[in-house]
mmCIF file of the C-alpha atoms, coordinates in Angstrom:
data_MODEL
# 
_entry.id   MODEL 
# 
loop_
_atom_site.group_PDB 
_atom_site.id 
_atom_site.type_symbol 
_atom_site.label_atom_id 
_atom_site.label_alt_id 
_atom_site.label_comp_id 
_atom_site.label_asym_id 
_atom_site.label_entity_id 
_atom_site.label_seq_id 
_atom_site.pdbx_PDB_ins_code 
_atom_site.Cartn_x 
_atom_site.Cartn_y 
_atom_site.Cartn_z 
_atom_site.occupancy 
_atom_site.B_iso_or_equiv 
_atom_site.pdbx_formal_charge 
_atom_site.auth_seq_id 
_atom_site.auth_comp_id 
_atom_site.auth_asym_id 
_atom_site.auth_atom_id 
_atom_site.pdbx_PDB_model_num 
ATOM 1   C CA . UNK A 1 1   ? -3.499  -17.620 -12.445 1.00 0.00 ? 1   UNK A CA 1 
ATOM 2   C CA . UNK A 1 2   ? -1.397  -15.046 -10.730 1.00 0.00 ? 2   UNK A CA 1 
ATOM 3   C CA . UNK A 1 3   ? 1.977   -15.356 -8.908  1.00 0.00 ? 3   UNK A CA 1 
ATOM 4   C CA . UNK A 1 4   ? 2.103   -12.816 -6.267  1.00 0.00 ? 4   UNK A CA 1 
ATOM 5   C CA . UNK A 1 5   ? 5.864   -11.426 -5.141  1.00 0.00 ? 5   UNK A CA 1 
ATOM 6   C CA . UNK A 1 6   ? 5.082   -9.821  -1.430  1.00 0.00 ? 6   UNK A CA 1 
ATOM 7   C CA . UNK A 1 7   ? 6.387   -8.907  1.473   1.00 0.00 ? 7   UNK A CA 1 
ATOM 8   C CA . UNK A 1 8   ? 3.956   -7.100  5.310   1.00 0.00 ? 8   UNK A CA 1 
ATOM 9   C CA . UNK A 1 9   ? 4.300   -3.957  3.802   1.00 0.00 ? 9   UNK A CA 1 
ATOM 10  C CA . UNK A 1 10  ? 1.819   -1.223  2.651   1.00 0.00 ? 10  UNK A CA 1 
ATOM 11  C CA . UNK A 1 11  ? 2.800   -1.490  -0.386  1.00 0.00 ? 11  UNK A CA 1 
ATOM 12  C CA . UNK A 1 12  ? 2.393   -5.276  -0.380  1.00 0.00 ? 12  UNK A CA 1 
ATOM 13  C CA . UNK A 1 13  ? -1.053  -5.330  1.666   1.00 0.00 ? 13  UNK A CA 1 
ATOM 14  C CA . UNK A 1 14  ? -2.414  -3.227  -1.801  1.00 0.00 ? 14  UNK A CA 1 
ATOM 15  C CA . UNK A 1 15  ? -1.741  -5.925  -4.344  1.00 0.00 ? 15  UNK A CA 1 
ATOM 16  C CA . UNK A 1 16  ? -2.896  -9.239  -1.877  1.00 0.00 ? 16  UNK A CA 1 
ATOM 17  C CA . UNK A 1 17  ? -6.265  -7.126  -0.596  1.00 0.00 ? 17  UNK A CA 1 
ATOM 18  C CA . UNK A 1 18  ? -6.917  -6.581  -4.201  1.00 0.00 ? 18  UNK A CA 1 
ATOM 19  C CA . UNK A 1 19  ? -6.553  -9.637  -5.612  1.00 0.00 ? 19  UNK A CA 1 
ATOM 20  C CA . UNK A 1 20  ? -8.698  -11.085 -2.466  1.00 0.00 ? 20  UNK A CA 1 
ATOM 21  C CA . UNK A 1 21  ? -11.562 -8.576  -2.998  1.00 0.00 ? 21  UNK A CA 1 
ATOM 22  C CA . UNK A 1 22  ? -11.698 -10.369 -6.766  1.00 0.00 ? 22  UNK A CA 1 
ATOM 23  C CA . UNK A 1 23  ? -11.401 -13.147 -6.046  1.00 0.00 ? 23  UNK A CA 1 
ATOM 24  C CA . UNK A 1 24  ? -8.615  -14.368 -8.409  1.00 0.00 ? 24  UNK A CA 1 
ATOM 25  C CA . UNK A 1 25  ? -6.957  -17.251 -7.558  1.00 0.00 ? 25  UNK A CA 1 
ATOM 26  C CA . UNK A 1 26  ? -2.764  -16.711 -6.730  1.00 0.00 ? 26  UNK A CA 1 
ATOM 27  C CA . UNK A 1 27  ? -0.003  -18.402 -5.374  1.00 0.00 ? 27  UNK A CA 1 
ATOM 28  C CA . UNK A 1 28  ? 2.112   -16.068 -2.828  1.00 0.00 ? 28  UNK A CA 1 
ATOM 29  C CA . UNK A 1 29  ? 5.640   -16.041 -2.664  1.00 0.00 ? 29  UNK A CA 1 
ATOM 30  C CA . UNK A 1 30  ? 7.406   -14.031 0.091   1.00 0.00 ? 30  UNK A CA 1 
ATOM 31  C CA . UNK A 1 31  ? 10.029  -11.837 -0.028  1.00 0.00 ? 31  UNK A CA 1 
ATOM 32  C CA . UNK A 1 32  ? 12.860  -11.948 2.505   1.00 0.00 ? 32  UNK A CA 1 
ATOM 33  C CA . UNK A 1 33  ? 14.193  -8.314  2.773   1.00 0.00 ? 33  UNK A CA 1 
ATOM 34  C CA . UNK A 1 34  ? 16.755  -9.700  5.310   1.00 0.00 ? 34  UNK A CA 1 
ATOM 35  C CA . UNK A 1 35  ? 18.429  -12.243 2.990   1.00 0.00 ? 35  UNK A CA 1 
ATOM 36  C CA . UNK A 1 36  ? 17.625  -9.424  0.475   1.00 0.00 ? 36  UNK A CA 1 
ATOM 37  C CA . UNK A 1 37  ? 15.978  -11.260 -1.436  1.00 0.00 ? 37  UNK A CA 1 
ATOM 38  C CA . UNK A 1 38  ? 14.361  -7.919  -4.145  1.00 0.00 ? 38  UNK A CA 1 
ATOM 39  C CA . UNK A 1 39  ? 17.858  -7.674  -4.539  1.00 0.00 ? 39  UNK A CA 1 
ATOM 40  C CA . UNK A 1 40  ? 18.594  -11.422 -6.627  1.00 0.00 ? 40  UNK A CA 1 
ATOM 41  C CA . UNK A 1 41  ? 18.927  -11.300 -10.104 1.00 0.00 ? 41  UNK A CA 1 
ATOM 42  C CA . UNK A 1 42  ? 16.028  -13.808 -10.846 1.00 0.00 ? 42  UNK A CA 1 
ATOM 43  C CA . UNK A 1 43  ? 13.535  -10.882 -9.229  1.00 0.00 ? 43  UNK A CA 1 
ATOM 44  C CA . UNK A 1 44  ? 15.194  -8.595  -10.983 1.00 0.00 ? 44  UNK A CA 1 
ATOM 45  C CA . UNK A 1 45  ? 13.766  -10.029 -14.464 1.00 0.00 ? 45  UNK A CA 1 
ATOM 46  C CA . UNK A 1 46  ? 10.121  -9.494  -12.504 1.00 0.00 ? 46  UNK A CA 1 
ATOM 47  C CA . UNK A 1 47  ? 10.607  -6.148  -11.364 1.00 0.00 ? 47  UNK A CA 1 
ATOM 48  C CA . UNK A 1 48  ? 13.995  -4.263  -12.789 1.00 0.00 ? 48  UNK A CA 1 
ATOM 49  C CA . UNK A 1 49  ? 13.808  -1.960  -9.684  1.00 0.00 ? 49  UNK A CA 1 
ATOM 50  C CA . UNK A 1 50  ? 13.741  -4.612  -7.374  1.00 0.00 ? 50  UNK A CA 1 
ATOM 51  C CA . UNK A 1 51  ? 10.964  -3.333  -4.732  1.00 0.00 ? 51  UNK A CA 1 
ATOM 52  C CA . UNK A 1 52  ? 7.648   -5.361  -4.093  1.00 0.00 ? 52  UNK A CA 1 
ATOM 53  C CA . UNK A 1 53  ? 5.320   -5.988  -4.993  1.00 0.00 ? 53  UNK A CA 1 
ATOM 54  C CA . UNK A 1 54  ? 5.252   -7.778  -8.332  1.00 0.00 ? 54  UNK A CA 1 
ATOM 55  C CA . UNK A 1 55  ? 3.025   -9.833  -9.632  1.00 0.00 ? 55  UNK A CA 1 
ATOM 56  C CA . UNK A 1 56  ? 3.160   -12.833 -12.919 1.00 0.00 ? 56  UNK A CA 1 
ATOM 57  C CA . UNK A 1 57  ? -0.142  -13.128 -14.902 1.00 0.00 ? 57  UNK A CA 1 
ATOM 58  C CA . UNK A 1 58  ? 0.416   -16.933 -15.832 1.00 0.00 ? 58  UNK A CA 1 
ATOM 59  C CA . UNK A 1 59  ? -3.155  -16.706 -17.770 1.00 0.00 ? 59  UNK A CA 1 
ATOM 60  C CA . UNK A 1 60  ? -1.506  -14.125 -20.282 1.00 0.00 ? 60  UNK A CA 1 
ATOM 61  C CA . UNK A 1 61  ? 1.842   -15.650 -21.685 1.00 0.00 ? 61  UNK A CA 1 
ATOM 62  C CA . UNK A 1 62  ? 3.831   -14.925 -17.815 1.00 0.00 ? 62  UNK A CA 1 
ATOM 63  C CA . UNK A 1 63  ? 2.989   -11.498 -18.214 1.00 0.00 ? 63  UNK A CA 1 
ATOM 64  C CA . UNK A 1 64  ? 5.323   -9.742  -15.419 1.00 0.00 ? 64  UNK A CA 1 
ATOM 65  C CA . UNK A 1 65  ? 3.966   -6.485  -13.679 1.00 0.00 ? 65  UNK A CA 1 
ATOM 66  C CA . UNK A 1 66  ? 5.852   -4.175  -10.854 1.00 0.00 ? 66  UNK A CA 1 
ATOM 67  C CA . UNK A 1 67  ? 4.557   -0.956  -9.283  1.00 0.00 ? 67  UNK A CA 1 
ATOM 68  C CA . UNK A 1 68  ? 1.686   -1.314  -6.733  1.00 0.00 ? 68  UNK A CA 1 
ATOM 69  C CA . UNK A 1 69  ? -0.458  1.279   -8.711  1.00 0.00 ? 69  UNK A CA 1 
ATOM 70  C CA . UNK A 1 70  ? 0.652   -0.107  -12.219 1.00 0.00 ? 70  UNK A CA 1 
ATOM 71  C CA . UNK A 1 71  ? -0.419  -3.752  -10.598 1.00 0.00 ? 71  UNK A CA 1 
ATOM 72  C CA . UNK A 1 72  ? -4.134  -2.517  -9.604  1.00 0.00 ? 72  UNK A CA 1 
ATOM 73  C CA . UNK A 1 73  ? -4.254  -0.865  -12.866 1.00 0.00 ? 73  UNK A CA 1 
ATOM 74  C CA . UNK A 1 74  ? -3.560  -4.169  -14.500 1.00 0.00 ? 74  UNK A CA 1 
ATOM 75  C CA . UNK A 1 75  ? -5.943  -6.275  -12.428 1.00 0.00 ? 75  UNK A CA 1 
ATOM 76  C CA . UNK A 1 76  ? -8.626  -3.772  -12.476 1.00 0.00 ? 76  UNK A CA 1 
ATOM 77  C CA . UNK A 1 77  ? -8.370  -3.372  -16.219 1.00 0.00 ? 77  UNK A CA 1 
ATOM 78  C CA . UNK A 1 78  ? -8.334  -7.489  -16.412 1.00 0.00 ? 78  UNK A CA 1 
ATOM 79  C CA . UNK A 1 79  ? -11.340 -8.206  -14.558 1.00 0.00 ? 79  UNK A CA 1 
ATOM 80  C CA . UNK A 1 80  ? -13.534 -5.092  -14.899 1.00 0.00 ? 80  UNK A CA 1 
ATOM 81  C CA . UNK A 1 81  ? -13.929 -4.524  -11.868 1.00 0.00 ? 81  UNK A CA 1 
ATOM 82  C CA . UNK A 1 82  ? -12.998 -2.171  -9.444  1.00 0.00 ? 82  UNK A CA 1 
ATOM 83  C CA . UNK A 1 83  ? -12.346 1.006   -11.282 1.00 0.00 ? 83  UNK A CA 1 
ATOM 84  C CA . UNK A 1 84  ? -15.120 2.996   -12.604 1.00 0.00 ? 84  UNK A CA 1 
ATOM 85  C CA . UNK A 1 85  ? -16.326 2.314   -16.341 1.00 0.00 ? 85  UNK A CA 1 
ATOM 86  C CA . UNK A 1 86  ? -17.897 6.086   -16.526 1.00 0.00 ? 86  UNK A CA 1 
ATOM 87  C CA . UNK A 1 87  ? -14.572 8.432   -18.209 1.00 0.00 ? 87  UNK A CA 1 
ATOM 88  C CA . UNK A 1 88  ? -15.300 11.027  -15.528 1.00 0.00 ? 88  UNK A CA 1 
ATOM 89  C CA . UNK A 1 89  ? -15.723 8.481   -12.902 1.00 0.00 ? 89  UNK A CA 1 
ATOM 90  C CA . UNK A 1 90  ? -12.707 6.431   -13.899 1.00 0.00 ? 90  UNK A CA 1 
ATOM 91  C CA . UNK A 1 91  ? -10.193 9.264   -14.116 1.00 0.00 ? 91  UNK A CA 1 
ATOM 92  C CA . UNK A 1 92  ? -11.603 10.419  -10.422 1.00 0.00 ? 92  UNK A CA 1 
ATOM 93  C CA . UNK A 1 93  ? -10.424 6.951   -9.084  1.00 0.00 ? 93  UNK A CA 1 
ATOM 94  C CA . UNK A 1 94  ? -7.078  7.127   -11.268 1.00 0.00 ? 94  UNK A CA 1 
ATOM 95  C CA . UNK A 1 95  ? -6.629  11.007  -9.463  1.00 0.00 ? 95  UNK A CA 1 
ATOM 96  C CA . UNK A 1 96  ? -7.078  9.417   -5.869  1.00 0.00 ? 96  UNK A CA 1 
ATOM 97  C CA . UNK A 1 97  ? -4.841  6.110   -6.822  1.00 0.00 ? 97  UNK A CA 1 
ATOM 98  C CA . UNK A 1 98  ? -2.129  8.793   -8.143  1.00 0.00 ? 98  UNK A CA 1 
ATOM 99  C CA . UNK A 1 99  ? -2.578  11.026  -5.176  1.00 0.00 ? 99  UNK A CA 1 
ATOM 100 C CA . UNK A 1 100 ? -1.519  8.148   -3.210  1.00 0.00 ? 100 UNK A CA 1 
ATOM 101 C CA . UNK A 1 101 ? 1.392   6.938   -5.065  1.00 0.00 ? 101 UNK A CA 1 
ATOM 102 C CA . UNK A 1 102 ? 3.050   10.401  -5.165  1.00 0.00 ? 102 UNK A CA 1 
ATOM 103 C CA . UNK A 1 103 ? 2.373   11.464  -1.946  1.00 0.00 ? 103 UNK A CA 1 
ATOM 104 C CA . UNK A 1 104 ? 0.720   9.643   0.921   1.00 0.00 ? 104 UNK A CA 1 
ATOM 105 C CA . UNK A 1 105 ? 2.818   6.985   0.273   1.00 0.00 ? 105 UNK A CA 1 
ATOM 106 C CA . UNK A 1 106 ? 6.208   8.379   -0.148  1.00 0.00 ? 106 UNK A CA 1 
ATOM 107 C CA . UNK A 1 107 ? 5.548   11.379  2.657   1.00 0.00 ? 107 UNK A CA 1 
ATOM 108 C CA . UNK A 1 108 ? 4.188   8.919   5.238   1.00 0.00 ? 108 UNK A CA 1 
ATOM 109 C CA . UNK A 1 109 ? 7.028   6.386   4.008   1.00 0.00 ? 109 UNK A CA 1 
ATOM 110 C CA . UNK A 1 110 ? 9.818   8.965   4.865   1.00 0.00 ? 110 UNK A CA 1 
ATOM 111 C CA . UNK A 1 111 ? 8.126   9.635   8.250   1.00 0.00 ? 111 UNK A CA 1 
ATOM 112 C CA . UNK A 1 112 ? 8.895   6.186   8.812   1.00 0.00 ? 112 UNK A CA 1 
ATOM 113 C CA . UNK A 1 113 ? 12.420  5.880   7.817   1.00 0.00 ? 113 UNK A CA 1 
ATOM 114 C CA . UNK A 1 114 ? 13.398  8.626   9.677   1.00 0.00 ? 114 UNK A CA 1 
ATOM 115 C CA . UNK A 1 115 ? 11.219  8.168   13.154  1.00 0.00 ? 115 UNK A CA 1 
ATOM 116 C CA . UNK A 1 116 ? 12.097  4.149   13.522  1.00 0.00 ? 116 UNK A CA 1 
ATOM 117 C CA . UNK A 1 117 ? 15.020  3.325   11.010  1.00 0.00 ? 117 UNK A CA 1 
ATOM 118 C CA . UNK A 1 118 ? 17.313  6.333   11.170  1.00 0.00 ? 118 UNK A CA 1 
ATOM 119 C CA . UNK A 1 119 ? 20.489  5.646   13.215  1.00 0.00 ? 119 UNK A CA 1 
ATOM 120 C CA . UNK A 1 120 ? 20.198  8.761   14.623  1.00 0.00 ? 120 UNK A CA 1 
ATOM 121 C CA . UNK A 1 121 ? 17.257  11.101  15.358  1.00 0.00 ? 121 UNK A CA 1 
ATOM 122 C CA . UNK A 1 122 ? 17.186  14.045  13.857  1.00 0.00 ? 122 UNK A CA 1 
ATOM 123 C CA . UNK A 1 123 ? 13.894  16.339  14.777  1.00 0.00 ? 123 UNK A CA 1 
ATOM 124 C CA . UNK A 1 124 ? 13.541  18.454  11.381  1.00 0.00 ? 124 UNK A CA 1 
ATOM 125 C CA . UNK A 1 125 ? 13.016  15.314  9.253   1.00 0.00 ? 125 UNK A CA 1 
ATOM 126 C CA . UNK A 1 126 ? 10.886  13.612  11.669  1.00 0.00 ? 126 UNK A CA 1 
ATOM 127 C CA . UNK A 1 127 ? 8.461   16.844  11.443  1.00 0.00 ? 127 UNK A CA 1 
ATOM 128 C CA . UNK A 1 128 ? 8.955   17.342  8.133   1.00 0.00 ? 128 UNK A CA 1 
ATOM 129 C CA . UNK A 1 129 ? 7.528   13.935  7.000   1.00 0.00 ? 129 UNK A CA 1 
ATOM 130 C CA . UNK A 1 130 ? 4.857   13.970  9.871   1.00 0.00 ? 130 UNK A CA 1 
ATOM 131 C CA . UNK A 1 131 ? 3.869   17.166  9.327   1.00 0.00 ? 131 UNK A CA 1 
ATOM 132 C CA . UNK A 1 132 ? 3.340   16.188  5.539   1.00 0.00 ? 132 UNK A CA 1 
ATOM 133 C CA . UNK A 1 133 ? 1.088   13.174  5.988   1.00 0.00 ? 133 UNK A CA 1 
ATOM 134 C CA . UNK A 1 134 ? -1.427  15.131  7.903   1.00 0.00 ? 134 UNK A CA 1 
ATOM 135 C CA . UNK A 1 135 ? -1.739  17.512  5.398   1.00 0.00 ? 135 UNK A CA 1 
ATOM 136 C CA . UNK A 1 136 ? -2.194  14.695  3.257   1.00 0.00 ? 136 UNK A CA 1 
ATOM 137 C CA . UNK A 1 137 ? -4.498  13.376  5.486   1.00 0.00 ? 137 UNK A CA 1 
ATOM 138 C CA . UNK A 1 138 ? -6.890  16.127  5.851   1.00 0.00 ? 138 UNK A CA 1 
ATOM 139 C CA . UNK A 1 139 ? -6.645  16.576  1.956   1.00 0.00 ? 139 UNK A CA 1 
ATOM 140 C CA . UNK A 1 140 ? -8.167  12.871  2.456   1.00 0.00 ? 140 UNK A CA 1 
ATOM 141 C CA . UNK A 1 141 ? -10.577 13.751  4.950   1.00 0.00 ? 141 UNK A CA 1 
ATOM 142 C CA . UNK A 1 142 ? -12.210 16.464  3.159   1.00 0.00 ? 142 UNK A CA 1 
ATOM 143 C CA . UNK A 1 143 ? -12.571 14.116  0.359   1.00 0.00 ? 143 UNK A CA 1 
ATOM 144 C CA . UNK A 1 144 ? -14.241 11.598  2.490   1.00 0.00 ? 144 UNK A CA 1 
ATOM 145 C CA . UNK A 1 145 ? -16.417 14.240  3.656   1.00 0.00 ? 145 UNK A CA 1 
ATOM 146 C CA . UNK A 1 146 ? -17.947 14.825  0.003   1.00 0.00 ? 146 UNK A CA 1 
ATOM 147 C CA . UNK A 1 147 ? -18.234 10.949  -0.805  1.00 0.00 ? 147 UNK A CA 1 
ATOM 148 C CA . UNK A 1 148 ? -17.928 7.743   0.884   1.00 0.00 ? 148 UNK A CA 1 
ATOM 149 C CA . UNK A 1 149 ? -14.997 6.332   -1.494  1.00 0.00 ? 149 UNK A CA 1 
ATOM 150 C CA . UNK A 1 150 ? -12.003 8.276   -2.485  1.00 0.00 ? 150 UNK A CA 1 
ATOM 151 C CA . UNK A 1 151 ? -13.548 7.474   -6.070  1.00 0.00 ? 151 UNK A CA 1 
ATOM 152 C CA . UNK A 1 152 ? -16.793 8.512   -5.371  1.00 0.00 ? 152 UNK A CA 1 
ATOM 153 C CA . UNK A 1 153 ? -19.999 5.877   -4.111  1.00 0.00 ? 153 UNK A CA 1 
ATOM 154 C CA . UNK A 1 154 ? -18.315 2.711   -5.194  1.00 0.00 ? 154 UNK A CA 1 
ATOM 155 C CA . UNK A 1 155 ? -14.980 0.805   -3.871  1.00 0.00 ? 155 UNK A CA 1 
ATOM 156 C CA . UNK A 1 156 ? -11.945 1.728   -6.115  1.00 0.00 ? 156 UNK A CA 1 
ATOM 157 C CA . UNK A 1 157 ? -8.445  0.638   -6.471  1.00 0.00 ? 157 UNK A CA 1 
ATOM 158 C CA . UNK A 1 158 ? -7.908  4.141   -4.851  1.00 0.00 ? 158 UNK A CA 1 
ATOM 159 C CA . UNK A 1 159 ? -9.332  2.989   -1.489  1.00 0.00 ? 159 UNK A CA 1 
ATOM 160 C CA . UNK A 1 160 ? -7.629  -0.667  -1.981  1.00 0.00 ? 160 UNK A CA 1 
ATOM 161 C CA . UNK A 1 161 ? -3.960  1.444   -2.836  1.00 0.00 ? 161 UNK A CA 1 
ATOM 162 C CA . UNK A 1 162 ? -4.515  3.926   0.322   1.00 0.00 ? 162 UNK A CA 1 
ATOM 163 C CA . UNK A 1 163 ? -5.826  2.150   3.362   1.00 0.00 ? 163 UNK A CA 1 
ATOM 164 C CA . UNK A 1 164 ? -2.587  -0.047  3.738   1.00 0.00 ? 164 UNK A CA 1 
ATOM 165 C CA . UNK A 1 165 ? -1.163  2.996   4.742   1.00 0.00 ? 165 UNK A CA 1 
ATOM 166 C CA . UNK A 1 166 ? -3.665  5.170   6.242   1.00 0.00 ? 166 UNK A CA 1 
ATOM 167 C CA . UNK A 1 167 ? -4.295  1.991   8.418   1.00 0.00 ? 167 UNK A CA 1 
ATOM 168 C CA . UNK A 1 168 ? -0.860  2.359   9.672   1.00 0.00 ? 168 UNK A CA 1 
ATOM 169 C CA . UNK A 1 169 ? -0.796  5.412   11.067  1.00 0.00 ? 169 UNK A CA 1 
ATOM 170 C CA . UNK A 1 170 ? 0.548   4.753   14.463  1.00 0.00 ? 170 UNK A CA 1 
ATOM 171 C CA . UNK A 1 171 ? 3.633   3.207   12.954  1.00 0.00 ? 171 UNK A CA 1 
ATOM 172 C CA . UNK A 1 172 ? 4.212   6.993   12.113  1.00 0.00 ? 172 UNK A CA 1 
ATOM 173 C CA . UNK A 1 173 ? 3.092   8.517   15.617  1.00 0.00 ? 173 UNK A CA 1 
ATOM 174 C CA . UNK A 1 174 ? -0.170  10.346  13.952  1.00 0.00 ? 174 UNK A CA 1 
ATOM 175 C CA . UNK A 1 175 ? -3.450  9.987   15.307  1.00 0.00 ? 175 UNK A CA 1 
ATOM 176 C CA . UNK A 1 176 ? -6.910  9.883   13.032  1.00 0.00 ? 176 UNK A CA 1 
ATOM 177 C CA . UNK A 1 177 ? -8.917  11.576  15.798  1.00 0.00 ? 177 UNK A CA 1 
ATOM 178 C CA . UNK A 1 178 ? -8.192  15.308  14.241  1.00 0.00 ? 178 UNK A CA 1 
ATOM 179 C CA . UNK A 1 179 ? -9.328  13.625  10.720  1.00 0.00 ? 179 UNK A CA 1 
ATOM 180 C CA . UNK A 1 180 ? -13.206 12.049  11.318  1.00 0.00 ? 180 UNK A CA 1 
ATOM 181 C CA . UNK A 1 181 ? -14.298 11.196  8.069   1.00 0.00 ? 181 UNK A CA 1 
ATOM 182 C CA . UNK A 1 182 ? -10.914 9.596   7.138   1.00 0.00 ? 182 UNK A CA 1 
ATOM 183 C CA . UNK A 1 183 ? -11.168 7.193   10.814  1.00 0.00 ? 183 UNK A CA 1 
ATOM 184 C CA . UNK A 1 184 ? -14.682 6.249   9.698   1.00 0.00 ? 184 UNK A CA 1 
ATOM 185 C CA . UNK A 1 185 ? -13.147 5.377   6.290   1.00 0.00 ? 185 UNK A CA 1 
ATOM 186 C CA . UNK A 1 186 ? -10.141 3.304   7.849   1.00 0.00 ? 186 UNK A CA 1 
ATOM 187 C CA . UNK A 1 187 ? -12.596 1.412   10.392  1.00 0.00 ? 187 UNK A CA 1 
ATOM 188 C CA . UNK A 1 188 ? -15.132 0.831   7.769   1.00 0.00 ? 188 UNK A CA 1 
ATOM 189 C CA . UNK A 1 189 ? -12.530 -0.950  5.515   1.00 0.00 ? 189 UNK A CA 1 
ATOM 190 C CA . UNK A 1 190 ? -10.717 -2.847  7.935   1.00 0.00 ? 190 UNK A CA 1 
ATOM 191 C CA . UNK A 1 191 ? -14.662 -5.049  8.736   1.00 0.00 ? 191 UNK A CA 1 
ATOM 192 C CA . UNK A 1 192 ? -14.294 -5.682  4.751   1.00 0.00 ? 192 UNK A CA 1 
ATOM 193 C CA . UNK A 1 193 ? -13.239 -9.775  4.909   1.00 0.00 ? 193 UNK A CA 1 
ATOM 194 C CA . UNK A 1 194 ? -11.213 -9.098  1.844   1.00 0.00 ? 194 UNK A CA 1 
ATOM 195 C CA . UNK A 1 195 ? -9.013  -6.511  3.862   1.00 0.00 ? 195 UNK A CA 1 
ATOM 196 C CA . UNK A 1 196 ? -8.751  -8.566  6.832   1.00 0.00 ? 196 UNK A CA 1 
ATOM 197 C CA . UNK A 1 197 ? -7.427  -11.207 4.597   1.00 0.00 ? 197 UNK A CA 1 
ATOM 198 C CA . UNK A 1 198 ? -5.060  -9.243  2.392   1.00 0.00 ? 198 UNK A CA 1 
ATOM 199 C CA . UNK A 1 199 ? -3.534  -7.590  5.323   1.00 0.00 ? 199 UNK A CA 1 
ATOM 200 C CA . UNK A 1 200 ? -1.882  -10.821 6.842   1.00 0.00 ? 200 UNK A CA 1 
ATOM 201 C CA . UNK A 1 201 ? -0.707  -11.675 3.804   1.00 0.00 ? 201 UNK A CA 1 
ATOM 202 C CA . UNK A 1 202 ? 2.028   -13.272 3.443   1.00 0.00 ? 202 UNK A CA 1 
ATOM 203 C CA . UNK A 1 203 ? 2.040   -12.709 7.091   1.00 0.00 ? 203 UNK A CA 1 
ATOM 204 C CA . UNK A 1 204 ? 0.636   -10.881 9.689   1.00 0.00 ? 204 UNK A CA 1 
ATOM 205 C CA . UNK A 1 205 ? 2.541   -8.169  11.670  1.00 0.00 ? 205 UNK A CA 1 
ATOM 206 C CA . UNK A 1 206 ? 1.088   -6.098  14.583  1.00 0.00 ? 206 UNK A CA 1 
ATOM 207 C CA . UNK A 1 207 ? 3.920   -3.079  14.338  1.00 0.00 ? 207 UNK A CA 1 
ATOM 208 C CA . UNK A 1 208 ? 3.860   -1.880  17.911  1.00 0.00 ? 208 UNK A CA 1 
ATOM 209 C CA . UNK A 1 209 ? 4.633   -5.712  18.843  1.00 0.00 ? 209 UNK A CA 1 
ATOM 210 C CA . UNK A 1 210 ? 6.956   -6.528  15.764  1.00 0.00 ? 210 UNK A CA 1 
ATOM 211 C CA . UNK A 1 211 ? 8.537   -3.233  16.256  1.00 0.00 ? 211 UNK A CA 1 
ATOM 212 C CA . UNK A 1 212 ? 12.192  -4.211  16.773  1.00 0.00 ? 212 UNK A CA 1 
ATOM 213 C CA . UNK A 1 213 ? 12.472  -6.477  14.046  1.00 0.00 ? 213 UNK A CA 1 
ATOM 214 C CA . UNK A 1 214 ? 10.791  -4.532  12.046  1.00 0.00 ? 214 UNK A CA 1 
ATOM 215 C CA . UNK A 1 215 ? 13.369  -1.518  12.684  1.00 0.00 ? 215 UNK A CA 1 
ATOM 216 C CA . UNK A 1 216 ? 16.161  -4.073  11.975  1.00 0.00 ? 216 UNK A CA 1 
ATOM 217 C CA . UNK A 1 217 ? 14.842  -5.728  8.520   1.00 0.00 ? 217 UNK A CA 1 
ATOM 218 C CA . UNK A 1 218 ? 14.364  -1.318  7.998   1.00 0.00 ? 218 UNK A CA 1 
ATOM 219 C CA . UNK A 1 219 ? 17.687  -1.010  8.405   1.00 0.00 ? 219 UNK A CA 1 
ATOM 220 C CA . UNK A 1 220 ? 18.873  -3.566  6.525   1.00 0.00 ? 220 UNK A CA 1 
ATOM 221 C CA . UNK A 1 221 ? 17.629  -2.428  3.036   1.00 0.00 ? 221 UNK A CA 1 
ATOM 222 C CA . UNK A 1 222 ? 18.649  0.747   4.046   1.00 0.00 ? 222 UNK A CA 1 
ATOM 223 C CA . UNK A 1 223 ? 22.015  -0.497  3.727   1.00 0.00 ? 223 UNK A CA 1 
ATOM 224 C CA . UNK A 1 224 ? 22.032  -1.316  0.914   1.00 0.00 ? 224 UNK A CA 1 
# 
């Protein structure tokens, strides 16, 4: 039913973990970001901005959809599931799924790029960005202090879109013990056998292990 464009990334990990906690059946097909693959013109015609993840919803006339939040959107929307039916409730999860497409993941992203990709280290940036995510991450762990979800009681596309990163957080040098309710969060998810699954797909990385080629395949869409 769905063809899923991917690559081990965070922003990957959201749209195979979701699919996996529905249960939809998909066909994956990795991205090489060495051979630059986001970059060839048939991808293009999936996703114009040539990033993954993108998904094709064969069961409604090829329908082509890019954006990891516009993706769980889509999915959630298809299958009813997932995101909140209550208006109040539903534009809570939409908030949290927002929150993290405008900042966790672009602050935490940056914190990345310039503590393992950079060619050369440059202190201010590396703070900047680090510095950043924890704010964002204690904005996270007060909400996780009022409910168990980001959306509220119940899983939400908001959890599914922010744990790929949040799970990640020694890629980025930042440790969860100053932020207790978001650790109990990011251990609690990673038992779900959706996540375990999602995460490894289309492949599993372990970052501190992978770490070189990981920092080369960085650099290389840098580049370009």
């Amino acid at each position: 039913m769905i063809e899923l464009y991917t690559a081990s990334t965070p922003n990957g990990r959201k749209a195979s973990i979701m699919l996996e906690e529905l249960g939809i059946p998909y066909t994956v097909h990795p991205i090489d970001f060495g051979k630059l693959e986001q970059k060839e013109e048939w991808f293009l015609k999936i996703n114009p901005n040539g990033r993954i993840p993108a998904i094709i919803d064969k069961d409604n006339g090829d329908f082509p959809v890019f954006e990891s939040g516009a993706i769980l959107l889509y999915l959630a929307e298809k299958t009813g599931k997932l995101l909140p039916k209550d208006p109040k409730e539903r534009s809570v999860a939409i908030q949290w799924l927002m929150f993290q497409m405008g900042g966790v993941g672009p602050m935490q992203g940056q914190a990345g790029v310039f503590l393992k990709y950079a060619p050369e280290k440059i202190p201010f940036a590396i703070a900047r960005y680090q510095n950043e995510t924890k704010r964002l991450y204690s904005v996270l762990d007060r909400r996780l202090g009022e409910a168990k979800y980001l959306g509220g009681n119940e899983l939400s596309i908001a959890d599914i879109a922010t744990w790929p990163w949040v799970n990640v957080h020694d890629w980025v040098e930042i440790s969860l013990d100053d932020f207790p309710n978001l650790k109990r969060w990011d251990e609690e998810l990673a038992k779900r056998p959706a996540f375990i699954k999602g995460k490894d797909i289309p492949n599993k990385v372990e970052y501190k292990k992978d770490e070189e080629e990981l920092r080369k395949k960085g650099q290389a869409i840098l580049g370009k």
